[in-house]
C-alpha positions in Angstrom: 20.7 18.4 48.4 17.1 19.5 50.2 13.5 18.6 49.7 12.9 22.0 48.3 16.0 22.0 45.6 14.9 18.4 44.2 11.3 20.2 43.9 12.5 23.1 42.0 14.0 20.7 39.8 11.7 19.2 38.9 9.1 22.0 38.7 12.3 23.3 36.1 12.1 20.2 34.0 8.3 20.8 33.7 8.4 24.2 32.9 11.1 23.7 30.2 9.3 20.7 28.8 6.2 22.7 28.6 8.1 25.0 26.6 9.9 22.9 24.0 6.5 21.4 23.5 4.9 24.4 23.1 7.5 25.7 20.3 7.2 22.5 18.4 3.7 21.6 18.4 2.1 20.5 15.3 -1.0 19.4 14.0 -0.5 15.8 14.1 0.1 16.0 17.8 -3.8 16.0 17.9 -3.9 12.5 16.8 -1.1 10.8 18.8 -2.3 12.7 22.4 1.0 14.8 22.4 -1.0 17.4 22.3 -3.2 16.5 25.2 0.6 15.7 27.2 1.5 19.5 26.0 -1.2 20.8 27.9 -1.1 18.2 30.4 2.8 18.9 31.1 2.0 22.7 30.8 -0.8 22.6 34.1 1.8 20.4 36.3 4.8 23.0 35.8 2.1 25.4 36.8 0.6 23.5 39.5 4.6 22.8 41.2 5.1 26.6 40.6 2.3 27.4 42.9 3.2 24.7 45.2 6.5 25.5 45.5 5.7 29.0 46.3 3.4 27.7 49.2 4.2 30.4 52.1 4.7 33.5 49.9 1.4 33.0 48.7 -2.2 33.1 49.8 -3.1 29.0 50.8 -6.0 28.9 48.7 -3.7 29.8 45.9 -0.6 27.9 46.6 -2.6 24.6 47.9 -6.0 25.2 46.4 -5.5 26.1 42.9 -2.4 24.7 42.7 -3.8 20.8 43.7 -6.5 21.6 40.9 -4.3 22.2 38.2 -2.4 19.0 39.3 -5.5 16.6 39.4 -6.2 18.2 35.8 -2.4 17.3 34.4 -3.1 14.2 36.0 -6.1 13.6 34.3 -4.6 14.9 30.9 -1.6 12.4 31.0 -4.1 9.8 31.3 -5.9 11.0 28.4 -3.2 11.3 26.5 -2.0 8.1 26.7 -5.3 6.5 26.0 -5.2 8.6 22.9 -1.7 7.5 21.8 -3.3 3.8 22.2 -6.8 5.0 20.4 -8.3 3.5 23.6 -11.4 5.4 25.2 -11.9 6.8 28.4 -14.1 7.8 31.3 -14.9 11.6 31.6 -17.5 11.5 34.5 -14.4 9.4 36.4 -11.9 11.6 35.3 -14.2 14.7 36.1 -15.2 13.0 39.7 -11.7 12.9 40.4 -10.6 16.5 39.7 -13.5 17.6 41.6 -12.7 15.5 44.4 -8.7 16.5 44.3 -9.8 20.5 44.0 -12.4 20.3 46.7 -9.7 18.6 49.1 -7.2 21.4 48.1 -9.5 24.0 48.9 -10.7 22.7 52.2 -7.1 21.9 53.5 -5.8 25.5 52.7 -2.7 25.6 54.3 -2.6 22.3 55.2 -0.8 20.9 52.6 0.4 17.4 53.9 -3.2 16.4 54.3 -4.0 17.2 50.8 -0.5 15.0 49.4 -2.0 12.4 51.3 -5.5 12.6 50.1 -3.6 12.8 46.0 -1.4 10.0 47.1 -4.1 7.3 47.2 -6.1 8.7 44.7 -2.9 9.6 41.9 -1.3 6.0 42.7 -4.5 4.7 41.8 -4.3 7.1 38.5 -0.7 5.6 37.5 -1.4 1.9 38.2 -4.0 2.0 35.1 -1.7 3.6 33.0 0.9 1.2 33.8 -1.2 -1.4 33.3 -2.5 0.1 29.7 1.1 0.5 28.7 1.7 -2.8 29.7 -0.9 -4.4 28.4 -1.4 -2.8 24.8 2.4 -3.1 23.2 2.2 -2.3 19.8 4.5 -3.9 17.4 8.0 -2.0 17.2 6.9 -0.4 20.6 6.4 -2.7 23.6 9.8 -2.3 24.6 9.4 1.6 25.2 6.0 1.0 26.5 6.8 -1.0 28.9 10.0 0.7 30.1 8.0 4.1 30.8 5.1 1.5 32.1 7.3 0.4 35.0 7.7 3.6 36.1 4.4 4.6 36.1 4.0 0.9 38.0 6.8 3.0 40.9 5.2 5.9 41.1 2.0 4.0 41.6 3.1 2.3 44.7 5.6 5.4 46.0 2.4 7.8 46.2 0.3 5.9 48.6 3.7 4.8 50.2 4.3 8.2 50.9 0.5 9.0 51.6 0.4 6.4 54.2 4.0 7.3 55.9 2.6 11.2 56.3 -0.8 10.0 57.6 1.4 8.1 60.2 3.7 10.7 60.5 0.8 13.2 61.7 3.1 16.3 62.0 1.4 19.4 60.8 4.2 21.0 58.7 4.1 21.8 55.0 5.4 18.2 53.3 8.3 20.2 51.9 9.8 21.0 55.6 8.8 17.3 57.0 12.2 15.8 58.6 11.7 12.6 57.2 14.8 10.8 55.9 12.4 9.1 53.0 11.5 12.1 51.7 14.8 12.9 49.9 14.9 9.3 47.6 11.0 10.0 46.7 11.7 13.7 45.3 14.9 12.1 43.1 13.1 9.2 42.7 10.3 12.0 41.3 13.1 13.8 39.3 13.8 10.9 37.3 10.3 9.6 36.6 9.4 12.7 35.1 12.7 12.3 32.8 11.6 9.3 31.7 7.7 9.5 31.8 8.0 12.5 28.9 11.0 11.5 27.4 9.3 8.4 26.8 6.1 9.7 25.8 7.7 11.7 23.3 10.0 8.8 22.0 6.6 6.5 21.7 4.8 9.6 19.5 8.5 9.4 17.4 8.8 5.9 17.1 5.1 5.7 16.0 5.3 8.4 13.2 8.5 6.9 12.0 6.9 3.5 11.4 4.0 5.3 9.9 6.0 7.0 7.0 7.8 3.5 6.4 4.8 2.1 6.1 3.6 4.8 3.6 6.6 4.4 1.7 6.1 0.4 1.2 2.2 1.4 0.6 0.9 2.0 -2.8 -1.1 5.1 -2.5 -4.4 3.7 -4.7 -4.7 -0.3 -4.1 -3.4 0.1 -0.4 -0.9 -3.1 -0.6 2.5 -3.1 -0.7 4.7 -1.5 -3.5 7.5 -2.4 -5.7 10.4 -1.3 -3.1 8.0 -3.4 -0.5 8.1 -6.2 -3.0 11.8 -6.2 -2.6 12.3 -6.2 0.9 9.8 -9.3 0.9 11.3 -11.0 -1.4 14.6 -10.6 -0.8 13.6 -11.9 3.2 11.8 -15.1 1.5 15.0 -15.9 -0.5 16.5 -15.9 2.2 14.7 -18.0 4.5 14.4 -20.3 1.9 18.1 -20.5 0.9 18.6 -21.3 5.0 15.7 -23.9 5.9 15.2 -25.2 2.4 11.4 -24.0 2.6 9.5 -23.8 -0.4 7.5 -20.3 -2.1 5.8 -19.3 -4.5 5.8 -16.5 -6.8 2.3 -14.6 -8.6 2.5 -12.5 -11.3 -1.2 -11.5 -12.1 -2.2 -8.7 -15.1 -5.7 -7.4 -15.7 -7.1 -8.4 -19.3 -7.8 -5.6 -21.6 -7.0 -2.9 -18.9 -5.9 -0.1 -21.4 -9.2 -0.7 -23.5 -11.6 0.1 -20.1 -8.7 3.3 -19.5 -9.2 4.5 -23.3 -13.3 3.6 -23.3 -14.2 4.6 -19.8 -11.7 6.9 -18.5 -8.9 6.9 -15.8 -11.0 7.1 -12.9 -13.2 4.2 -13.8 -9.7 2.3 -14.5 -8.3 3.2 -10.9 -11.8 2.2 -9.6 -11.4 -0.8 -11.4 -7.8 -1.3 -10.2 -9.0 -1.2 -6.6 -11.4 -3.1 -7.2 -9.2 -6.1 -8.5 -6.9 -5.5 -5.4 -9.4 -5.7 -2.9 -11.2 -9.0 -4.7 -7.7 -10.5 -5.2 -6.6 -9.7 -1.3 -9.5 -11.7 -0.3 -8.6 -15.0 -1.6 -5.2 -15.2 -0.5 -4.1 -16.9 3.0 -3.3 -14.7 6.1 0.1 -15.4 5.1 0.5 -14.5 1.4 1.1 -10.9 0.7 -0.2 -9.1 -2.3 1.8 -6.2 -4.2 1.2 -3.8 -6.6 4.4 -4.9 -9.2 3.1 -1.4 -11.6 0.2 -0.2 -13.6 -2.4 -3.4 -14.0 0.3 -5.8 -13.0 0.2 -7.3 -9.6 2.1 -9.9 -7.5 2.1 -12.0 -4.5 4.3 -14.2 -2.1 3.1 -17.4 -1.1 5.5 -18.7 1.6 5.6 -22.7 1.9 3.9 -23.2 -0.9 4.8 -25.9 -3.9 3.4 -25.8 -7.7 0.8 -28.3 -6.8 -0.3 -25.8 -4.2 0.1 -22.8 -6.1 -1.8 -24.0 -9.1 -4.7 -24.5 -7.3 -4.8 -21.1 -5.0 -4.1 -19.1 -8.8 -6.8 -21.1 -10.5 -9.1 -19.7 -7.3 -7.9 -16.5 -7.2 -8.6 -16.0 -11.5 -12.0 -17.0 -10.4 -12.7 -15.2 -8.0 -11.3 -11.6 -9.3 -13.3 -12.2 -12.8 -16.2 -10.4 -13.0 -19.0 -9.9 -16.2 -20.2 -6.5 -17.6 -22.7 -5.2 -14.8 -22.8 -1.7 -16.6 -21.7 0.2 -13.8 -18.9 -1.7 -13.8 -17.0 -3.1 -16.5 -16.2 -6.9 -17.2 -13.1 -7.9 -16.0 -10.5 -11.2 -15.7 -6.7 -11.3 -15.0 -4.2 -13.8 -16.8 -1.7 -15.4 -13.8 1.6 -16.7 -14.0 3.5 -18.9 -11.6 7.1 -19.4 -10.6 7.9 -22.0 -7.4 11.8 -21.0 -5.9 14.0 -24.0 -6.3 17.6 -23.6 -5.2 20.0 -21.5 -6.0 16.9 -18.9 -7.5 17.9 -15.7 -7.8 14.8 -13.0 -7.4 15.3 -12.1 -11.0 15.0 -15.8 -11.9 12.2 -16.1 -9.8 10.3 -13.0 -11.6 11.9 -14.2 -14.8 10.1 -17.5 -14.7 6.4 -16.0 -13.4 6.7 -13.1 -16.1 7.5 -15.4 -18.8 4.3 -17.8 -17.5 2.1 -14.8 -17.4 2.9 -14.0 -21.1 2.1 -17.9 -22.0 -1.1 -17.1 -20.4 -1.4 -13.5 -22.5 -0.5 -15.7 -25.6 -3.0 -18.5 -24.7 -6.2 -16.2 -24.8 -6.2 -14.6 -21.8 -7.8 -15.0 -18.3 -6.2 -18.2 -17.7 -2.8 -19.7 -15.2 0.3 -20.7 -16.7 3.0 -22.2 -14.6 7.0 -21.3 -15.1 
């Protein structure tokens, strides 16, 4: 297989990537960059169309526009994987160096090898940063794909000025399609497959992503903003377990709001979801960084509190009652939460577990209210 097949190839997978992207764009992909990589993917298929057709057309066309389009794809992928991270970025740099790589195409006309070698330095430069952003900013549930499609931007960053540096030695003046340079051939499959995997990735990353972003909406409850019921199980059922293996103690918190239905009837829904949110956020912010508060269902709440014993658990409820009570202000209405406590001992089922706290909470109902009871 020739320099000129492996080129058409890839200039193929481009254009056909371009297109799939183009028939399946949506208006999330503003958020996640994909749609900054559609555009980005779209001017390098047209940027290797004019390249490849170097010859049959004019040079400033082939070489000129063609290099300009390229150093803007370049740019765009860039972009576009800042945007993915939420990370700014320079546009006078970015802008310096599209000016730079369209200028260079311009002047060299139909010299094309002189302008590969000027984009060499300056692209490998271009995919060291994004391998080292990729690298360097895993997200949880993505580091692994990041920093698989980082380590070929990491080869691609080293085989461009490689390849710069081998035609600036070379010195022949032939288009850098037509050079007879045994190298050549492993760099073009080697580019073949780094495209593959560079959008492939990219587009896996953007998946990946959205699917962890619906899980998380379905553990979320939509008004407080912690987790929900089916959440509630999941973390449950993970601290039973760890408990039932390393004999590690938790803790179990069922908080209700006092009077909840009397502010709904007297004040309205919207002042009782206000209030309700409210009562989230003040309750969120006396817990540890590693308890985890739930929504159980309407006023009623709960939270985990791994390693934790009743001694332990007493005192972080009698805090938390505390600090979620708050007086008649007028704009907001008075408010206090009765708490009930359950500590796992073995053999706990999570229905014993919630058995015992629910039972303590209606002690603390019974008792008058605004007050901790432990199961």
């Amino acid at each position: 297989m020739d320099v000129r097949t492996l080129f058409l190839a890839q200039t193929l997978a481009l254009v056909t990537s371009a297109a799939m992207l183009w028939a399946a764009r949506a208006q999330a992909d503003k958020r996640n960059g994909l749609r900054t990589w559609m555009f980005s993917i779209s001017g390098q298929g047209l940027a290797y169309l004019l390249l490849a057709n170097a010859g049959r057309l004019p040079a400033l066309l082939s070489g000129g526009l063609g290099n300009a389009l390229g150093s803007l794809s370049v740019a765009g992928f860039y972009i576009a994987i800042r945007q993915f991270l939420g990370l700014s970025y320079s546009r006078a740099w970015l802008a310096a160096m599209c000016l730079a790589v369209s200028l260079i195409g311009f002047i060299a006309g139909a010299n094309y090898a002189g302008a590969t070698i000027f984009n060499g330095f300056v692209y490998g430069l271009v995919e060291l940063l994004n391998a080292r952003v990729l690298w360097r900013t895993g997200r949880p549930g993505l580091a692994r794909m990041q920093r698989l499609v980082a380590l070929f931007y990491l080869a691609m960053g080293l085989v461009l000025p490689l390849r710069a540096a081998g035609l600036l030695l070379a010195g022949v003046q032939l288009h850098y399609l037509d050079l007879p340079l045994a190298w050549q051939e492993p760099i073009y499959i080697f580019g073949f497959v780094y495209i593959i995997v560079t959008n492939l990735g990219f587009l896996q990353l953007c998946k990946m992503r959205a699917e962890a972003e619906v899980r998380e909406l379905a553990l979320t409850d939509g008004l407080t903003g912690l987790g929900n019921r089916r959440a509630l199980d999941e973390a449950m059922a993970r601290m039973l377990a760890v408990a039932q293996r390393q004999g590690q103690s938790f803790a179990v918190v069922m908080a209700d709001l006092d009077r909840f239905k009397a502010i709904n009837d007297r004040l309205g829904h919207h002042v009782g979801d206000q209030t309700l949110v409210s009562f989230a956020q003040r309750l969120q912010a006396g817990l540890r960084s590693q308890d985890r508060a739930f929504r159980y269902g309407g006023e009623e709440f709960s939270v985990l509190l791994p390693d934790t014993d009743a001694s332990g658990v007493m005192a972080l409820a009698e805090r938390l009652r505390v600090l979620v009570a708050r007086p008649d202000s007028g704009s907001e209405p008075a408010l206090s939460a009765s708490f009930g406590i359950a500590v796992w001992q073995a053999a706990d089922t999570a229905d014993a577990l919630f058995g015992r706290a629910d039972r303590a909470l209606y002690r603390a109902k019974q008792a008058g209210r605004d007050r901790v009871e432990l199961g």
